[in-house]
C-alpha positions in Angstrom: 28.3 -99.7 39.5 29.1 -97.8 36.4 31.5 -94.8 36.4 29.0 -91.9 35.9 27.8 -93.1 39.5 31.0 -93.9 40.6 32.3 -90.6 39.5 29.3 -88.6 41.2 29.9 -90.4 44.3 32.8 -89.5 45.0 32.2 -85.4 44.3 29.7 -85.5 46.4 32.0 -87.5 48.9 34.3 -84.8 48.4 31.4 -81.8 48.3 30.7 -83.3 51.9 34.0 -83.6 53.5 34.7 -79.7 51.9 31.8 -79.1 53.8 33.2 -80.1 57.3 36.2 -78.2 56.7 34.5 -75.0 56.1 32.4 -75.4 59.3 35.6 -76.2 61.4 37.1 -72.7 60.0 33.9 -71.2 60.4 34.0 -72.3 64.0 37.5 -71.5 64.6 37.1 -67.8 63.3 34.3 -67.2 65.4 36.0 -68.2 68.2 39.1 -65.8 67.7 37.1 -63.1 67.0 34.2 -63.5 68.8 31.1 -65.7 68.4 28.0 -64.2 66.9 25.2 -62.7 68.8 24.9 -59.6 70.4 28.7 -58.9 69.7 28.0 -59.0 65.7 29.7 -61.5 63.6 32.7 -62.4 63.5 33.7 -59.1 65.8 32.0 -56.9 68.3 30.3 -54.0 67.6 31.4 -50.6 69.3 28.5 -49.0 71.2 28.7 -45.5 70.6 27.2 -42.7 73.4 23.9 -41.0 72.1 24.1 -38.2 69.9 22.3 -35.4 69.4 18.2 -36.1 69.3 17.5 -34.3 66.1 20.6 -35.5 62.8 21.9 -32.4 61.3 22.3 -32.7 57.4 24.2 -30.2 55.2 22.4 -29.3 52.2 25.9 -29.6 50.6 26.6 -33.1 51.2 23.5 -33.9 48.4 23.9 -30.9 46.5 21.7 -27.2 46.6 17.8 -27.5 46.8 17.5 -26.6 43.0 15.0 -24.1 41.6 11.8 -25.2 40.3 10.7 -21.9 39.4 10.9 -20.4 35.7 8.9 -17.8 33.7 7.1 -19.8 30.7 5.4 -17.1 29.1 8.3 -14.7 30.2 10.5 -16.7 27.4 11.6 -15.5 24.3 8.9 -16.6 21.6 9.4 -18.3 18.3 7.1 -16.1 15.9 6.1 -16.8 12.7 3.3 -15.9 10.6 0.8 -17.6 12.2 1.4 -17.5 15.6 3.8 -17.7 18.2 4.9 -20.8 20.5 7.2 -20.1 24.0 8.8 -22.8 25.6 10.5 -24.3 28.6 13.1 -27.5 28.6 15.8 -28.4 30.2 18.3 -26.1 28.6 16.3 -23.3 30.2 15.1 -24.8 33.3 17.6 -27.3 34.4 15.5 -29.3 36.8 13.2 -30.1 34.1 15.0 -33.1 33.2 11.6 -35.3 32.5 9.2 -33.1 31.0 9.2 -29.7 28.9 6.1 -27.8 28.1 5.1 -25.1 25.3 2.7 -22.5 25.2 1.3 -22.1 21.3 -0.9 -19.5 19.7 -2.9 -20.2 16.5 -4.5 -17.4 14.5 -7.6 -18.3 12.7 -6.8 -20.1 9.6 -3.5 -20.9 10.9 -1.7 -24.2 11.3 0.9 -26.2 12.7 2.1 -28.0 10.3 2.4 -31.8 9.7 5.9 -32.9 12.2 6.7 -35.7 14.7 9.1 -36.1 17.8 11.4 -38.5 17.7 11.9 -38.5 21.5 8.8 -36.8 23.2 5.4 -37.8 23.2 2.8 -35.0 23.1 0.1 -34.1 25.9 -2.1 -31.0 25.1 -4.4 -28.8 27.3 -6.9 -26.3 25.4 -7.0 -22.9 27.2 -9.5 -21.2 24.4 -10.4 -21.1 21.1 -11.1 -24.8 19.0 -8.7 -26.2 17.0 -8.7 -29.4 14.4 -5.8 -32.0 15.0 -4.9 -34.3 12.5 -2.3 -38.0 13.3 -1.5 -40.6 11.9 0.3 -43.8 13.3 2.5 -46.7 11.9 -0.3 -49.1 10.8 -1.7 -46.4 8.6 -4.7 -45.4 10.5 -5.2 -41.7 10.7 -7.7 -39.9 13.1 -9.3 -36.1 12.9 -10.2 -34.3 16.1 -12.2 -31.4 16.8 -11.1 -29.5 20.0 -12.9 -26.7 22.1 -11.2 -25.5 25.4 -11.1 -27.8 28.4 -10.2 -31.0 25.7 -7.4 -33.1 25.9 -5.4 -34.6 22.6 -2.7 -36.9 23.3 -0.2 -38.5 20.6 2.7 -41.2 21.0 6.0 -40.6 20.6 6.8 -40.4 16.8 3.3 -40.7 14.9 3.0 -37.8 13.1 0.3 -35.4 13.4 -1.0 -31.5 12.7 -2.8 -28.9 14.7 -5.0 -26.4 12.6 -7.2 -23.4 14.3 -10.6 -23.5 12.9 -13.4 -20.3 13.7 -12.5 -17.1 13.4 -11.5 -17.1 17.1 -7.5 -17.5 17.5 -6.9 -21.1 19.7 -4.0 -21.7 22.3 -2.9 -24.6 24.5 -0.6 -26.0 26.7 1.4 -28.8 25.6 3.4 -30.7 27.5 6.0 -33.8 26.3 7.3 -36.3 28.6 11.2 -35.9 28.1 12.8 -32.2 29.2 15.4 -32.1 26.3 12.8 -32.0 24.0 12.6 -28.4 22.2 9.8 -27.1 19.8 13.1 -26.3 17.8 14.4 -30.0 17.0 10.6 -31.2 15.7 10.9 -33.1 12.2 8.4 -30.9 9.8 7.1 -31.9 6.4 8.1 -28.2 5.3 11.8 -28.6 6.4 12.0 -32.1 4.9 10.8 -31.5 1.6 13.6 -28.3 1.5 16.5 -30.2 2.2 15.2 -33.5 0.4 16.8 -33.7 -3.4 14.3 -32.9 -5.9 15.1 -35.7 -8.3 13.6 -37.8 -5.1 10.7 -35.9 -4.6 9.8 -36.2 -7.7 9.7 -39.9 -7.6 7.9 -40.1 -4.4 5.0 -38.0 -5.1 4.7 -38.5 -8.6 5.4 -34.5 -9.8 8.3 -33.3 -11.8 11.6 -31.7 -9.6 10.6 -28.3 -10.9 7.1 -28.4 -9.2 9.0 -28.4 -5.8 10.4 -24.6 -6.8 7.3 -23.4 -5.3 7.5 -25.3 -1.9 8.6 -23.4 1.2 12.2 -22.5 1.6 12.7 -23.5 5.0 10.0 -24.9 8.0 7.2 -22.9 7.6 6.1 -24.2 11.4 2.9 -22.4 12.2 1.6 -20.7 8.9 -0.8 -18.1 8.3 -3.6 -19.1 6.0 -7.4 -18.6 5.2 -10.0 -18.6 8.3 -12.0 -22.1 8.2 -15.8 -22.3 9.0 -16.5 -24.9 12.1 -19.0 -26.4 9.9 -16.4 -27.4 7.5 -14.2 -28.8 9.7 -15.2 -32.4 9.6 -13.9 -34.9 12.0 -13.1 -38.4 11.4 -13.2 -40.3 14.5 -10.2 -43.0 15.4 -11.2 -46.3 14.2 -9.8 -47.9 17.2 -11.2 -48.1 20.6 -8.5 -46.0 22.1 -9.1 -42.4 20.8 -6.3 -39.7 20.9 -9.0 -36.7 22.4 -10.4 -36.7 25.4 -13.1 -34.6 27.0 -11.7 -33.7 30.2 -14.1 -31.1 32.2 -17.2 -33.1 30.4 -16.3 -36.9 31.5 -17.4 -37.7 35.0 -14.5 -40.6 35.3 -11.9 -37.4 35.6 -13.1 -35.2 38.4 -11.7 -35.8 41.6 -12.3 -33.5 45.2 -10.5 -32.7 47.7 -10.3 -30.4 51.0 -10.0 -27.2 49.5 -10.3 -27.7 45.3 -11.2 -29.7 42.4 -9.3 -31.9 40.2 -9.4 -32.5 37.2 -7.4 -35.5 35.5 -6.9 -38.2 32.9 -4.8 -41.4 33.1 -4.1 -43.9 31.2 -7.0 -46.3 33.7 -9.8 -43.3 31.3 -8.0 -42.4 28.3 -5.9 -45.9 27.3 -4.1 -44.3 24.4 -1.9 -41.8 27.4 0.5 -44.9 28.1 3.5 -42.2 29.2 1.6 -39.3 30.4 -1.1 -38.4 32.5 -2.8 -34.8 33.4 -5.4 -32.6 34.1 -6.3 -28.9 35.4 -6.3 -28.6 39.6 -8.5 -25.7 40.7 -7.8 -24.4 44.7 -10.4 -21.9 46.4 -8.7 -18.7 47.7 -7.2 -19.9 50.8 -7.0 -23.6 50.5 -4.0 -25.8 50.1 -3.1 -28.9 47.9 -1.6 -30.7 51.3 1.5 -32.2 51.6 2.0 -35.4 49.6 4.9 -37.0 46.8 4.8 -38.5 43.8 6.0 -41.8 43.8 6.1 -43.2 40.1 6.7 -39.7 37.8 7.5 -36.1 37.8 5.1 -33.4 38.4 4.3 -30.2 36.1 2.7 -26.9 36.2 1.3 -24.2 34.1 -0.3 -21.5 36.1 -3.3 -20.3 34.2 -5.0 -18.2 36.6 -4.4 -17.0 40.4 -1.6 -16.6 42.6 0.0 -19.9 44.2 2.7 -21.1 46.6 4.6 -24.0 46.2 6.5 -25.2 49.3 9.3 -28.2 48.0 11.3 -30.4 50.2 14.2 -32.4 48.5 15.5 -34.9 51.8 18.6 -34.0 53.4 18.0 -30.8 55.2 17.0 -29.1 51.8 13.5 -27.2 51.0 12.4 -24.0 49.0 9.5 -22.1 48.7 8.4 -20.0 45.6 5.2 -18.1 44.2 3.8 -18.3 40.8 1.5 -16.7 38.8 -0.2 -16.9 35.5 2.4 -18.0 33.3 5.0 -19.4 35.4 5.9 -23.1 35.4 7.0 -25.5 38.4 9.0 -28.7 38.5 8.4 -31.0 41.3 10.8 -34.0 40.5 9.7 -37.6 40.9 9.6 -38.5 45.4 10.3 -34.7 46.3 7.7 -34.0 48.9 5.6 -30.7 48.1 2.2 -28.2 48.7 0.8 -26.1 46.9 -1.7 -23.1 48.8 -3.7 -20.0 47.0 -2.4 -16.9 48.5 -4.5 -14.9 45.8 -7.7 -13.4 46.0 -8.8 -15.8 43.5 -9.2 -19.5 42.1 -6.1 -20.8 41.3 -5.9 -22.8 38.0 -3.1 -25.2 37.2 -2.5 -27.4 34.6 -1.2 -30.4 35.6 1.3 -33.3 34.3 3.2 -36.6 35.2 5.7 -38.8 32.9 3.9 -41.8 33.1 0.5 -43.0 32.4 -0.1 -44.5 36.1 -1.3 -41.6 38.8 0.4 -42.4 41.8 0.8 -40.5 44.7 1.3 -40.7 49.3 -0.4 -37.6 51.0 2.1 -37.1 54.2 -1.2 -37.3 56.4 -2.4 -40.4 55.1 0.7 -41.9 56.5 0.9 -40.2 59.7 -2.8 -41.4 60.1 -1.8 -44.8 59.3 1.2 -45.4 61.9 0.8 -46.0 65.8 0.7 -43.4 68.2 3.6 -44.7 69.9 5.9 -44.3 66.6 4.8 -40.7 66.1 5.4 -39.7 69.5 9.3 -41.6 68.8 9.3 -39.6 66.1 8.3 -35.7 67.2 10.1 -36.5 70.8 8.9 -33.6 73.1 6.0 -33.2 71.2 2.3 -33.4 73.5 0.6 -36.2 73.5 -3.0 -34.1 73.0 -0.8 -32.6 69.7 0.3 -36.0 68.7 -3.7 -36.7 68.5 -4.9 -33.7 67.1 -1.9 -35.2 64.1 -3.4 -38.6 63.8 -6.8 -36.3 63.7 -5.3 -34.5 61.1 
């Protein structure tokens, strides 16, 4: 026998013989403190006296039910001389830690000029008007988009792109970017670049002499006013990928989805492949009717109220729930797993525009799972509760 195997022999003579040892303490222990079973291991296990049939939790051992309730359009705007944009992130809503939204207005002629986000990516409803977009991503492949209300446009986080309002009609939208710190105020803009950039540099770049750059913009120009542009001149050039960055929400067939009460409208990344991060869409609820109770499991939830009056009834675990109305204008904030509603106490259709932080739609309607669970769990589970009301549930 050679002394490799004469060496492994003996650790595994020794590995056995620790191995008894441990056992005999094991055994010992057990019997000094009790032997496991019904007693626990290693000790016994008090039995308390029942408590009380329903837990009480304080709201202030997990913190106060936060508001999810802000003013969008009530903000203060950032004007310049092309439009306006208003927005809301988490330094004005604090619960809005995943996603922040905008609303922008374009006069005719207008643009927003070329910029990126270095930590958002960029979902976009169109309320009215049309609008030309304008991106460009790292392998150098640009795309042109026309856009007429009820159109999507979605663009990754850091490829550079434009919006521009073509017609003589002015265009607005809803954007909405899937981090809340991100601010319309922190964008990186081709106008503020080239003003801080030395001209010496410029010049080299783009081929001009440094004095040319005297008549650039002093400053971000951000949305600038400029001559109305005919729809027949505004030529698109479609994506030459297979993953386009518009889509055609209230015309593609793939998005609608009913329910009891309403219709909604909505993209993921399963229809539109190039909306990895985000998903969205416009939810309509007849006067009346109620979004039921349900959670989102994979993403955070937000609203822009375009039309109607709603009520949005939150519930955030541990004792802690809130209810709050909205109307045209207001945003909520559902964060990701809070359960929630949403009913029309208005007189009319209530519009919302819809978005998640992730590209995957997922969520649990409560009734679902009380449909799915025995009868004899429920009734555990509303003790006192009839068994005829316990059906009627399952009925639900």
């Amino acid at each position: 026998m050679d002394a490799n195997r004469r060496a492994f022999l003996g650790t595994a003579a020794l590995g056995a013989g620790g191995l008894v040892t441990l056992t005999q303490h094991a055994a010992a222990t057990a019997n000094d403190h009790g032997a496991p079973g019904a007693g626990g291991f290693g000790r016994d296990v008090q039995q308390l006296p029942p408590g009380a049939q329903v837990a009480y939790h304080d709201p202030k051992d997990v913190g106060a039910m936060p508001d999810f309730h802000f003013s969008l359009d009530g903000n203060v705007p950032k004007v310049t001389s092309g439009g306006w944009a208003k927005e809301a992130t988490v330094h004005q809503f604090p619960i809005s830690k995943g996603i922040a939204g905008v609303h922008m207005f374009l006069d005719p002629g207008a643009s927003r000029e070329l910029h990126w986000h270095a930590i958002a990516a960029e979902w976009a409803y169109v309320i009215d008007g049309r609008c030309q977009t304008v991106v460009l991503d790292p392998s150098g492949a640009s795309e042109i988009n026309n856009y007429e209300p009820g159109d999507l446009w979605f663009f990754p986080k850091g490829h550079g792109h434009s919006i521009q309002t073509i017609g003589d009609k002015p265009c607005h939208f809803i954007l909405s970017f899937d981090n809340g710190a991100f601010s319309e105020h922190g964008t990186f803009s081709i106008t503020d670049w080239i003003d801080v950039t030395p001209k010496d540099m410029l010049a080299m770049d783009f081929g001009l002499t440094p004095e040319a750059f005297d008549a650039f913009p002093k400053g971000e120009a951000y949305i600038q006013a400029g001559p109305v542009i005919p729809i027949s001149d505004a030529l698109d050039a479609p994506w030459p990928k297979e993953s386009t960055h518009k889509f055609r929400l209230l015309k593609d067939p793939r998005a609608v989805r009913e329910f009891d009460g309403g219709t909604f409208w909505l993209a993921t990344v399963d229809e539109w492949p190039v909306s990895k991060s985000m998903s969205g869409g416009i939810m309509t609820i007849r006067p009346g009717q109620m979004r039921k109770l349900h959670w989102n499991v994979n993403a955070n939830e937000w609203h822009y109220y375009l039309k109607g009056k709603g009520q949005v009834a939150s519930f955030g675990s541990g004792g802690r729930g809130k209810v709050a109305e909205f109307t045209a204008g207001d945003v909520a904030y559902i964060p990701m797993g809070f359960g929630h509603a949403i009913k029309n106490i208005g007189t009319e259709d209530l519009e919302i525009v819809q978005t998640w932080d992730n590209g995957k739609f997922e969520e649990i309607d409560l009734n679902a799972w009380v449909k799915a669970s025995p009868r004899y769990l429920l009734a555990n589970n509303f003790a006192g509760v009839p068994a005829d009301t316990i059906t009627k549930l399952k009925q639900g």
